[in-house]
Every structure is written in structure tokens, then in C-alpha cells.
VEXKEPA-197023 format. One record per residue (C-alpha): residue in one letter; x, y, z. Coordinates in Angstrom, 2 decimals, decimal comma. Example, Ala and Ser with C-alpha at 12.3 -4.5 7.8 and 13.67 -1.06 7.14 Angstrom:
VEXKEPA-197023
A;12,30;-4,50;7,80
S;13,67;-1,06;7,14
//
This chain:
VEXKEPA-197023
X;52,26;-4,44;62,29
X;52,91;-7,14;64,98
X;52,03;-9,63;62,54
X;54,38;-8,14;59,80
X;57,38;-7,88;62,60
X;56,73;-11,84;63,71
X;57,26;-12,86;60,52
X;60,09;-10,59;59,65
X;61,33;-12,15;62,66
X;61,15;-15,87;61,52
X;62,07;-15,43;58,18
X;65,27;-13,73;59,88
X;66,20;-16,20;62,39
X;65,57;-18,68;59,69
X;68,05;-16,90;57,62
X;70,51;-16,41;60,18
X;70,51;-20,27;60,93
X;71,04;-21,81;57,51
X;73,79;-19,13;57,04
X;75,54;-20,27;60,47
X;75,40;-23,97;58,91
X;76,88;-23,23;55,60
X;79,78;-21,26;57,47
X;82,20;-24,43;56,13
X;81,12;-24,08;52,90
X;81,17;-20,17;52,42
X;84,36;-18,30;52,66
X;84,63;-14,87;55,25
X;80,67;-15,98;56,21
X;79,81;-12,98;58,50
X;76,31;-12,30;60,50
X;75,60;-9,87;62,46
X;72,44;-8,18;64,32
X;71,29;-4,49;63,48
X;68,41;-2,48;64,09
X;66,04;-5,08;65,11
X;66,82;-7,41;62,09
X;70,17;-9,08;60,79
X;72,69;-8,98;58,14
X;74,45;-11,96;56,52
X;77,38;-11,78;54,06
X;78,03;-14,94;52,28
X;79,92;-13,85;49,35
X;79,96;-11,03;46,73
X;76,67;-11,14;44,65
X;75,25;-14,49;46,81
X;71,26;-14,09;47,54
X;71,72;-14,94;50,94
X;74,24;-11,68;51,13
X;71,40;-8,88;52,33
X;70,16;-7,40;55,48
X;66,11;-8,81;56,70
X;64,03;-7,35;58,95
X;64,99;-3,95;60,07
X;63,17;-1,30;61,60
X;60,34;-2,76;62,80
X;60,92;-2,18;66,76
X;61,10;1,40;66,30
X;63,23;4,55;65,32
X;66,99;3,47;64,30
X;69,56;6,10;64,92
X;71,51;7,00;61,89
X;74,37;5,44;63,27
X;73,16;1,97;63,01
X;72,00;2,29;59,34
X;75,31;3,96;58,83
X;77,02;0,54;60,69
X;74,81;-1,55;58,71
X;76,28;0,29;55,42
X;79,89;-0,45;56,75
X;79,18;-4,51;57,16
X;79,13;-5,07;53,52
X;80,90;-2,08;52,21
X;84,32;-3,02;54,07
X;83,59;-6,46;52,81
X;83,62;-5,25;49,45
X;79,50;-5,63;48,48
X;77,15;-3,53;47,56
X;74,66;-2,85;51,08
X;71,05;-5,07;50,00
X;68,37;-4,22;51,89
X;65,12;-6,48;51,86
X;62,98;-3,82;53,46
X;59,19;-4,32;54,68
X;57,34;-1,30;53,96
X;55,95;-1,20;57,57
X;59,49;-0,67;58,92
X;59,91;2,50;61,12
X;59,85;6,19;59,08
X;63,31;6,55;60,37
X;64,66;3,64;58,26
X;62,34;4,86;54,88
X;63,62;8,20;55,04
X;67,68;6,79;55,16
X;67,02;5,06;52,55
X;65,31;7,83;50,70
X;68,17;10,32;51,06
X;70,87;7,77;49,87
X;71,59;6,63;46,60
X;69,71;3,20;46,71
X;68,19;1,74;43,60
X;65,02;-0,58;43,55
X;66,49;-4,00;42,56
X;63,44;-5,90;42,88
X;59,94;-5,95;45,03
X;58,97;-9,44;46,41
X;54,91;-10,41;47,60
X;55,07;-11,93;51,46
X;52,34;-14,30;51,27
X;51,12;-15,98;54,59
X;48,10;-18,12;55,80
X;47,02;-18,93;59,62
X;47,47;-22,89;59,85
X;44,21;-24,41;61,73
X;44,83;-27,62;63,83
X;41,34;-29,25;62,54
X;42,43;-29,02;58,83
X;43,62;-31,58;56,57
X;46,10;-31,43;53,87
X;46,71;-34,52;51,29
X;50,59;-35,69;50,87
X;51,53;-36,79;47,71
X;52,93;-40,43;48,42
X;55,64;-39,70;45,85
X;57,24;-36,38;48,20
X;59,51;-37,70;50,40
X;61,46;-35,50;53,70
X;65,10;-36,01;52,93
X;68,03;-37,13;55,48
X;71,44;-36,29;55,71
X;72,30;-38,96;53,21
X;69,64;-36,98;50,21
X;71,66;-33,52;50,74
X;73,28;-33,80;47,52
X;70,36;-34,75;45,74
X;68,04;-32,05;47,09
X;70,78;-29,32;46,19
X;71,43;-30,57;42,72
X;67,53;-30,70;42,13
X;67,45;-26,50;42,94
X;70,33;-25,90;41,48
X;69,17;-27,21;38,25
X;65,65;-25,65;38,28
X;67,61;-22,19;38,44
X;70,28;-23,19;36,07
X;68,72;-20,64;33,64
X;70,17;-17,33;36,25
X;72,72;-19,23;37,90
X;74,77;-22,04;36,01
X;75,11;-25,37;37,94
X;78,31;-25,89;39,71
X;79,97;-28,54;42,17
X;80,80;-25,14;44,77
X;76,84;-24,34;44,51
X;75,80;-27,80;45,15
X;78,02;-27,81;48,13
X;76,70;-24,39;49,34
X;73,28;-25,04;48,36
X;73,92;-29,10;50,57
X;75,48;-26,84;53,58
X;72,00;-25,07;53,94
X;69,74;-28,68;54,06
X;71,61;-28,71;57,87
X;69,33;-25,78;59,70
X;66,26;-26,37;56,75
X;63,48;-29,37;57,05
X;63,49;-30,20;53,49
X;61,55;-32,29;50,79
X;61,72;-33,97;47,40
X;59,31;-35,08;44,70
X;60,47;-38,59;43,15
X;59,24;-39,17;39,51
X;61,76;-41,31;37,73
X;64,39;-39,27;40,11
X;63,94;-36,11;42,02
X;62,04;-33,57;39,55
X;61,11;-31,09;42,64
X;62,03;-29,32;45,66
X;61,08;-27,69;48,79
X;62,44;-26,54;51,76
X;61,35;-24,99;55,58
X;61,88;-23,62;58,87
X;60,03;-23,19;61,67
X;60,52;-20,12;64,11
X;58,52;-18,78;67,07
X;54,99;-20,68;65,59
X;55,91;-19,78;61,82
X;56,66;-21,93;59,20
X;58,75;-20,16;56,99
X;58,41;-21,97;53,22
X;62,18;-21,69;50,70
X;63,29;-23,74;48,55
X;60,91;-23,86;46,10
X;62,23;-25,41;42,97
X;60,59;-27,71;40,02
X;62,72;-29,12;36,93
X;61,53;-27,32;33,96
X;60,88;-30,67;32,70
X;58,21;-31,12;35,42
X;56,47;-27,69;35,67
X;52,94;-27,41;35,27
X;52,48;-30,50;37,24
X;51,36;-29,93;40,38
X;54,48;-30,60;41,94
X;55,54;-27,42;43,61
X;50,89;-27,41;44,84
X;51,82;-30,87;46,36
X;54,92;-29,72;48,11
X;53,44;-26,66;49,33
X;50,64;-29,00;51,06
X;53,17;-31,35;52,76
X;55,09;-28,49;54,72
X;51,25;-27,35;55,52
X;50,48;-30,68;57,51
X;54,40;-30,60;58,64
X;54,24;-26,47;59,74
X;50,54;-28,52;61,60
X;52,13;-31,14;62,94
X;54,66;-29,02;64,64
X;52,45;-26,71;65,90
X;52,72;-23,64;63,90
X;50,16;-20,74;63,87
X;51,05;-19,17;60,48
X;52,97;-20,26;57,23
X;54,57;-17,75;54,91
X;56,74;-17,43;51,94
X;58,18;-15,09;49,49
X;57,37;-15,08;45,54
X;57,84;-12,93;43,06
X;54,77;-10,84;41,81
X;52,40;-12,49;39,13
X;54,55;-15,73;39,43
X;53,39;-18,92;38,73
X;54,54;-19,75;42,34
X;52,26;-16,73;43,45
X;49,44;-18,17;41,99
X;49,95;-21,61;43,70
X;50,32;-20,10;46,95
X;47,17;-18,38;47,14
X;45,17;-21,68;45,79
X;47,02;-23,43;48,98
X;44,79;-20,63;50,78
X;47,91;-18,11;51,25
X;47,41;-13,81;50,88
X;49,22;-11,81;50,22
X;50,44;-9,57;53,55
X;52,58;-7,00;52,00
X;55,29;-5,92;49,26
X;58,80;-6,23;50,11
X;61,53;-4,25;48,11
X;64,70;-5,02;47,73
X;67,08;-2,12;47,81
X;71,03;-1,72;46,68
X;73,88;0,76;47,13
X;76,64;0,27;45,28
X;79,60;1,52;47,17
X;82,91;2,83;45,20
X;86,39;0,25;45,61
X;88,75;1,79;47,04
//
């Protein structure tokens, strides 16, 4: 459980960070804390709209999950959850007797980082500057151009974010692959993760999950952690970079009527 809420923790401050930096970029940007966790709007449908890390520092009155409701209803979303399964009864049971819908469960994989091991960079991954921003956004963009089609305001968002993010690129005859992290509190918290389809099957997105490792060791970190989907290729790489999986986390939605 105190593991679970540390990283719930990171991954939340992390969020709340690279939200705060794209505030120029995203139009009525709103965070805000609640029950232990936080809530970030950044636009109707967005993935970074949804609340992180709730209910894991005990009961939360009804009126808080009620308040939480009210952040994205009056700004005309739907109220997305990302809820840990180790979040307080209190919080389970809300849920429960509303009508949420299961849009989509999500494996938290984390590893302890020792300060004796060693992890091979590839010489071809390269941490980005300020100057590489645009590059770095266009290469995720791209890889996810099959959900989300490629446009100059996504780019923009997607360079707003590289501000409160460490982030990498894999150069092969231009970038091809992507990567990006934070580090909170002694956890490196791995995003980003994006590979051309052109370059898949690789070993890019392997490689770049070893060069955070020796950056997360470099800067001290006790634990690394990310979020794949299920059965994923991505899941798969992550547990031969020595990650396991922690727990499931599902993400819920209420759709709320326009008034």
C-alpha cells in the first residue's frame, strides 16, 4: 500500500507539472488537488484531462468525490477517473453506486533501481534540449497518428510538455523513437513512449527504456515505473528491462448530461 500510494504520488506530481507547463499551449488549463490525488483539465476528450491518485490517504467524504465530479462537469467533460484498486473502500463504493463505465484498465509496472547496476546506452539515443522540442513532439505524434491524426496544435501541445519532462530520442536516418521522464520523491516515472511504425520491432523503445534506467540511477532514484496497456508489446519490454507488474489500474468515465 505505501508503495502503491508513492508512486501514485509521483506519477501525480509528474502529471500536475507537465500540465502547469503546457498552460500556454492549452486553453481554460485547470488543476486542482482532491482527495489525496489531483485533477487536470486540459481540454474536452485530451488524455491528460482525468483525475490520478485518489483515495489512497484514507476515507474521502462524499463531498469531495461529489467536488471532484463538479471540476469537469461545469467544464463541460465527462469526470475520468484513473483509479488504483488499493484506493480507500470509500472511493470504490462512490464509484460503484454511480453510473461510471470501465473505459479501459492499464498494468503499473515498476522495478527498484540498484546503484551497483549497469545499463548499456545506445550511442544513437540522444537527451534532447530546448532547441529538439519540435522534433521529439512530432516523433510521438506520428507513432500515434493511427488514434489521433497529426496536427500543428498537437505538436505544440505535445512541445509544451518537453518543459517539466527529461526527454530522449533515437536517431536512425532522423528521429524514429521516443521517450520521455520525470523524477519525483526517488521515482522515475517513464511516458512518452513512442516508436515510428517504420521502426518497431527494433529494439528501440528496449534501448530507451535502458537509458532513463542509468538516468532514473544517476539521479538517485529508488524505483522506476510506467504504465502500459495489458499484453502490449510495450508490456513485454518492460518486464525484460526487469520491471513487474504492481497492480491494475482502471480507468473510469461518467458522462454528465449538457445542460
Amino acid at each position: 500500500m505505501n508503495l502503491a500510494a508513492r508512486l501514485e504520488a509521483a506519477e501525480g506530481s509528474s502529471i500536475i507539472r507537465i500540465a502547469k507547463a503546457s498552460v500556454a499551449a492549452i486553453a481554460g488549463l485547470a488543476v486542482e488537488p482532491f482527495a489525496g490525488g489531483a485533477a487536470v483539465f486540459a481540454g474536452i476528450g485530451s488524455p491528460m484531462t482525468h483525475a490520478i491518485g485518489i483515495g489512497l490517504q484514507g476515507e474521502v467524504p462524499i463531498e469531495e468525490l461529489q467536488r471532484l465530479e463538479r471540476f469537469f462537469r461545469d467544464r463541460g467533460s465527462a469526470c475520468v477517473v484513473d483509479l488504483c484498486p488499493l484506493a480507500h473502500p470509500s472511493v470504490l463504493f462512490y464509484f460503484q453506486t454511480k453510473p461510471y463505465r470501465l473505459a479501459e484498465c492499464n498494468n503499473v509496472m515498476v522495478r527498484p533501481i540498484a546503484p551497483d547496476e549497469s545499463f548499456d546506452v545506445h550511442p544513437a539515443l540522444r537527451r534532447i534540449g530546448e532547441t529538439d522540442y519540435r522534433e521529439w513532439s512530432s516523433v510521438v505524434c506520428r507513432a500515434f497518428s493511427e488514434q489521433m491524426p497529426v496536427t500543428e496544435d498537437g505538436i505544440a501541445m505535445m512541445s509544451a510538455t518537453c518543459k517539466a519532462s527529461q526527454c530522449w530520442v533515437a536517431v536512425s536516418h532522423g528521429a524514429i523513437a521516443a521517450a520521455a521522464m520525470s523524477v519525483n520523491s526517488g521515482v522515475a516515472h517513464f511516458y512518452g513512449d513512442a516508436t515510428l511504425s517504420s521502426a518497431r520491432r527494433a529494439g528501440w523503445h528496449s534501448a530507451l527504456i535502458r537509458a532513463r534506467l542509468a538516468a532514473a540511477q544517476q539521479q538517485g532514484c529508488q524505483f522506476a515505473m510506467g504504465c502500459v496497456l495489458p499484453g502490449s508489446q510495450s508490456h513485454r519490454n518492460y518486464e525484460r528491462a526487469g520491471f513487474q507488474l504492481l497492480y491494475m489500474r482502471v480507468n473510469l468515465v461518467r458522462e454528465f448530461e449538457r445542460t
